[in-house]
TISE-398010 format. One line per 3 residues: number of its first residue (from 0); for each residue z negated, y, x of C-alpha. Coordinates in steps of 0.02 Angstrom, whole numbers. Layout:
NUM> Z,Y,X; ... .
This chain:
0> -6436,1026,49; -6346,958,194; -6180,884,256 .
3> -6083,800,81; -6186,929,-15; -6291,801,-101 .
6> -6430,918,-175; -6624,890,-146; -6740,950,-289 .
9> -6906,946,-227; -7050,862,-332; -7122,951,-468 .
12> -7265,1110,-440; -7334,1238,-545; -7194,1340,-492 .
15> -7029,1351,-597; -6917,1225,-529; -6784,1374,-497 .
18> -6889,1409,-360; -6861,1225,-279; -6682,1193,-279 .
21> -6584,1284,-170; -6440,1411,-195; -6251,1367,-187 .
24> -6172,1481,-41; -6104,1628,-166; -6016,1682,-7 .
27> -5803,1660,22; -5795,1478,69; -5738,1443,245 .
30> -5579,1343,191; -5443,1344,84; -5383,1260,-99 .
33> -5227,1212,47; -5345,1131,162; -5436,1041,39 .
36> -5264,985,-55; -5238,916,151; -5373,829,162 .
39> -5330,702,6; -5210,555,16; -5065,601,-61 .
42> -5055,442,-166; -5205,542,-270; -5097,660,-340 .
45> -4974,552,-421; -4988,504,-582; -4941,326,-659 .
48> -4891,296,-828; -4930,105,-844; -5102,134,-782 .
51> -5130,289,-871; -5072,194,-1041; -5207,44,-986 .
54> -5344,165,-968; -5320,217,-1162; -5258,44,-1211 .
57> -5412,-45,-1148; -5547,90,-1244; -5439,74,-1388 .
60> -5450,-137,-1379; -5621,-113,-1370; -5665,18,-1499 .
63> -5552,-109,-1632; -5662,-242,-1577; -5829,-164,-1623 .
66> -5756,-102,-1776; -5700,-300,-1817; -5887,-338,-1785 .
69> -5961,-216,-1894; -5829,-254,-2039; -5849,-421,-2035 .
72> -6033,-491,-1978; -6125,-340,-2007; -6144,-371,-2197 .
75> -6193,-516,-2168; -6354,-469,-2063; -6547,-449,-2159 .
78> -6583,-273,-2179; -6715,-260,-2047; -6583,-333,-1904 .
81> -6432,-236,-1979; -6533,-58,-1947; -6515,-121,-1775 .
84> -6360,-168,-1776; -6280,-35,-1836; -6370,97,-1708 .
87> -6301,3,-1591; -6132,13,-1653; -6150,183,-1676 .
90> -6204,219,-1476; -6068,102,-1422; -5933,155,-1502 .
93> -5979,320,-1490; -5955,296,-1304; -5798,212,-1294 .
96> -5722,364,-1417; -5799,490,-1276; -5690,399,-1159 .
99> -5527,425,-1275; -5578,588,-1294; -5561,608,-1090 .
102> -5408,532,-1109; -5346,642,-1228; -5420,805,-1130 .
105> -5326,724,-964; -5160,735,-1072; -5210,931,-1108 .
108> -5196,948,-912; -5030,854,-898; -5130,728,-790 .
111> -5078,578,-880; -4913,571,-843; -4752,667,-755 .
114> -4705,702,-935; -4762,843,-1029; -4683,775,-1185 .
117> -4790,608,-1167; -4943,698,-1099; -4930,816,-1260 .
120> -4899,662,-1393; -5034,557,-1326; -5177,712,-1331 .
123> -5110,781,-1509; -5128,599,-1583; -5301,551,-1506 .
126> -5357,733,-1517; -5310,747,-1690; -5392,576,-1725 .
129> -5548,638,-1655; -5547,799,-1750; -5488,912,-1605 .
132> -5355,1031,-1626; -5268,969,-1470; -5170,1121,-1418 .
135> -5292,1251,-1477; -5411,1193,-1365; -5290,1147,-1231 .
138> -5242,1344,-1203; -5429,1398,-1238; -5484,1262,-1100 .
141> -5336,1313,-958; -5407,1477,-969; -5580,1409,-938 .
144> -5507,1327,-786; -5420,1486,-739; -5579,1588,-746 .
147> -5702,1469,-706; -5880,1552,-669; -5835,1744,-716 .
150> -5940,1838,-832; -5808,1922,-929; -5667,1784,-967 .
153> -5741,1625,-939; -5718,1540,-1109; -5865,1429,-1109 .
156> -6059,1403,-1098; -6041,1588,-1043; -6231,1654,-979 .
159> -6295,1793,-1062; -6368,1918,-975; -6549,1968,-985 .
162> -6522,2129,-1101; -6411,2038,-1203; -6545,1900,-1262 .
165> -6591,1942,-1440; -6776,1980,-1504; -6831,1795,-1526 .
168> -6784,1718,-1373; -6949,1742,-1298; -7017,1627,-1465 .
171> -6887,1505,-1427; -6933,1484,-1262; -7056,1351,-1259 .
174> -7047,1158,-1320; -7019,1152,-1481; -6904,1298,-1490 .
177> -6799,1199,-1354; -6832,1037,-1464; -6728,1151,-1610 .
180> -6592,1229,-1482; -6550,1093,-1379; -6520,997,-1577 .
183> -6442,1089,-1657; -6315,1129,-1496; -6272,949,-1472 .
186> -6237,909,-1668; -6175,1074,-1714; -6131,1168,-1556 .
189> -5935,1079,-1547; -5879,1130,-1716; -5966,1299,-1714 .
192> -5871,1325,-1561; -5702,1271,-1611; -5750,1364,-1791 .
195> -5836,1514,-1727; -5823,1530,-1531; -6007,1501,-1516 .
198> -6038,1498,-1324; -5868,1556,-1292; -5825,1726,-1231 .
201> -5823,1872,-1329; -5654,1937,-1400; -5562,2105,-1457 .
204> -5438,2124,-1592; -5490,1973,-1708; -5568,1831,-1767 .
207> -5587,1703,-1620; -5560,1533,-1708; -5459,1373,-1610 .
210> -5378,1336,-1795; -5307,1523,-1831; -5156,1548,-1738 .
213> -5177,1735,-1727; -5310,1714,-1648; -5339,1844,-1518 .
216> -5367,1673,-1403; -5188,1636,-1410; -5012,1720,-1354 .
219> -4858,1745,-1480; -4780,1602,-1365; -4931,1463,-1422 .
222> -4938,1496,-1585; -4824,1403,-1652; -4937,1227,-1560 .
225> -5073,1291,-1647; -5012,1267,-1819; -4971,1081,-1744 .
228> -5133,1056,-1694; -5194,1108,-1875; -5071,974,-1960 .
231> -5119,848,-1835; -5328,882,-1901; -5262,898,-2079 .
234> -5161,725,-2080; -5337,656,-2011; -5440,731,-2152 .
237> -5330,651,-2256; -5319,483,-2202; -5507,499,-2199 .
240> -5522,543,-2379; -5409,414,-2433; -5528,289,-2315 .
243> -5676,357,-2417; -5614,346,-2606; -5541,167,-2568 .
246> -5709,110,-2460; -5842,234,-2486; -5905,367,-2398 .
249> -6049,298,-2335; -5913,193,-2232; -5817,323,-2192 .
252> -5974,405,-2121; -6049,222,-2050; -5880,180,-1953 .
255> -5810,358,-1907; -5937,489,-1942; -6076,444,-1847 .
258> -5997,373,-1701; -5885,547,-1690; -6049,643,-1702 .
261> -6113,532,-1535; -5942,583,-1459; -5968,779,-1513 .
264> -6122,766,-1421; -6083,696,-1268; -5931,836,-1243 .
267> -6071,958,-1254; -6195,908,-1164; -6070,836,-1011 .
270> -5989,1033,-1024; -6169,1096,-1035; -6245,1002,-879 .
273> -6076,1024,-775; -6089,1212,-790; -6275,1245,-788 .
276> -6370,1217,-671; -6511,1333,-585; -6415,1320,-384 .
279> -6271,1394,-485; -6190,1566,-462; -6098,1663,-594 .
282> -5994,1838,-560; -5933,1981,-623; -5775,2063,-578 .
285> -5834,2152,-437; -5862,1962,-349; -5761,1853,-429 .
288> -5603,1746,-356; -5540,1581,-414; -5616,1450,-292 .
291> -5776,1518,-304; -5785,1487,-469; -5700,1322,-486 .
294> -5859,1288,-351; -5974,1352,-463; -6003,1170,-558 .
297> -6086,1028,-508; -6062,826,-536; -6184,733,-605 .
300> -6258,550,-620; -6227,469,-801; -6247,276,-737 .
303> -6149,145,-793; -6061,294,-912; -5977,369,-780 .
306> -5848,223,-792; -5853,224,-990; -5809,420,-972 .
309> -5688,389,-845; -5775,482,-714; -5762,661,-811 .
312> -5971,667,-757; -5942,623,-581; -5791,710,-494 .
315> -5795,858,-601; -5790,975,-443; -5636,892,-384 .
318> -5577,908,-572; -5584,1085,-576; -5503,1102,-394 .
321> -5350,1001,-446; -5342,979,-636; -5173,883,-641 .
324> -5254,750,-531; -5284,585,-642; -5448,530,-669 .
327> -5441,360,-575; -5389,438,-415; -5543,571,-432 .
330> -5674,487,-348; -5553,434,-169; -5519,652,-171 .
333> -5698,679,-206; -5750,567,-47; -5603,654,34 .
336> -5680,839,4; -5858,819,7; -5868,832,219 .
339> -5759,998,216; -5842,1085,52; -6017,1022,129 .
342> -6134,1147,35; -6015,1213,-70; -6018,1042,-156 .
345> -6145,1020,-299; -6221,829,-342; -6388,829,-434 .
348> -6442,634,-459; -6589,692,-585; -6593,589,-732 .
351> -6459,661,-880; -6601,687,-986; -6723,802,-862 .
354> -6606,880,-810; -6539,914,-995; -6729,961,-1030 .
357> -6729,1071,-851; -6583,1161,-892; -6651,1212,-1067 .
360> -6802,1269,-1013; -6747,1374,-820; -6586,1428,-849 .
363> -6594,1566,-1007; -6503,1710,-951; -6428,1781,-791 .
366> -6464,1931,-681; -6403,2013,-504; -6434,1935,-366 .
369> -6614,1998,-293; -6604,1925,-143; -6454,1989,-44 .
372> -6336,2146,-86; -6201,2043,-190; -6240,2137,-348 .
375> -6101,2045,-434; -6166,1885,-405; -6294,1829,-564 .
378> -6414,1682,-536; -6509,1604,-697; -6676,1649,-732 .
381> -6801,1603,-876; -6932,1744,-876; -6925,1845,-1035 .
């Protein structure tokens, strides 16, 4: 890894591949969040409403559009071309829908506008229409940013640590167990989260659910937005069952269903692949400090989808240095960072799925660092 940071992953050997991708420096970086904030134009950090509005206007022009061409040709396609057809509806719009989604998530961060009124109507309407509680996870995800990398109050795709891997993770740990895992996390792990905190951090004093506003996730001041964020899902559910007894459900499920499974698994696995990685530290207390772990993710290659997503994939370093930045000035502060982070900045180019499949299969659990005398520094390993 030199200058810019742009990782090297050595070809393949009988070794694990842990072994030939180098570390992330777990040390205290030699700059500051101030000298990085310096080093970007200042036009990045402003934040237009008439472009933010085209952003969501244009993924919602196209999302009507495919949903004109499935109502209105797709019934008239033979069966073996309308199979076809309608996977590739479902991929597409699935897509565009992850895009509104990162829209919506950009509102949750007040990037969208200078507004927090507007920012907060915008992500509770295309939130809600995507079955996300808007500000339930809006809290839940600040922390995340907040604590980004730490052991004990990260909220998400938290490592466990080797003793606390249960009985069977040793039978899981081979293909077909990560064939099961790596399924069931990208269509279930999103709702089981929201539901349950699966992933999440653990919690004292109650049941950790994003649509229970005593949860012990949320302040006396938030929850109040949380029962919002449960009338926003409920008004959805209910426009979706009047959809269904007027059209069917098997359109309900064709048009909405399916597509908003594609977009539940693309928030996964994007979250998944930004925040594990084998070059990756995690920390506990005894280590832990805010840039460190907002360094402690990495950006990623998703093709011609990094423009579809609006670049969540590809600047999500600079996204977790400066989350009120909007997402079409990301990749100008990302250029802008990359020669003073040098290798404190994380790119890995591997395809998305190898490195979804690399992931699974290296990075099972943390431990202390073996290699140095930072004992509150945990790298992933995958021998059980």
């Amino acid at each position: 890894m030199g200058a810019g940071g742009r990782m090297q992953v050595s070809p393949p050997s009988k070794k694990s591949e842990t072994d030939n991708i180098k570390r992330v420096p777990c040390e205290t970086p030699p700059f500051t969040v101030g000298e990085l904030k310096k080093a970007i134009p200042p036009h990045c950090f402003k934040r237009s409403i008439p472009r933010s509005f085209s952003y969501l206007i244009w993924d919602i022009i196209i999302a009507s559009c495919f949903y004109y061409v499935a109502t209105t040709y797709f019934p008239l396609l033979p069966h073996p071309l309308s199979y076809f057809a309608w996977s590739l509806y479902w991929a597409c719009q699935g897509c565009v829908l992850t895009g509104v989604w990162v829209i919506a998530h950009e509102c949750g961060h007040h990037a969208f506008s200078d507004y927090q009124w507007l920012d907060d109507t915008v992500g509770l309407i295309f939130h809600s229409f995507l079955l996300v509680p808007y500000f339930s996870w809006k809290y839940s995800h600040r922390r995340h940013h907040s604590n980004t990398g730490s052991l004990e109050r990260d909220e998400v795709f938290v490592p466990k640590k080797k003793s606390d891997i249960k009985w069977y993770g040793k039978y899981l740990n081979n293909p077909l167990g990560r064939t099961v895992m790596l399924t069931v996390q990208f269509t279930l792990g999103w709702p089981l989260y929201l539901a349950f905190n699966v992933s999440g951090r653990p919690y004292d004093g109650g049941f950790a659910c994003h649509f229970h506003p005593n949860a012990p996730i949320y302040n006396d001041r938030e929850r109040l937005q949380i029962y919002i964020s449960d009338a926003g899902i409920l008004a959805v559910c209910y426009g979706l069952f009047r959809y269904a007894a007027a059209q069917g459900v098997a359109s309900m499920v064709c048009f909405y269903g399916v597509p908003l499974l594609i977009v539940n698994g693309f928030l996964v696995l994007i979250t998944y692949l930004q925040h594990t990685h084998p070059s990756l530290p995690h920390y506990d207390s005894s280590e832990w400090d805010w840039l460190r772990g907002a360094l402690a993710t990495v950006d990623r290659d998703y093709g011609i989808l990094n423009k579809v997503f609006h670049n969540i994939t590809d600047t999500h370093v600079a996204h977790h240095l400066f989350s009120t930045m909007p997402h079409y000035h990301a990749m100008e502060a990302t250029k802008a960072i990359k020669p003073i982070l040098g290798e404190y900045y994380q790119f890995d180019g591997t395809p998305v799925v190898k490195a979804m499949w690399r992931e699974a299969k290296e990075c099972i659990y943390v431990e202390p660092d073996r290699q140095g005398e930072k004992k509150g520094v945990f790298w992933y390993n995958n021998k059980l």
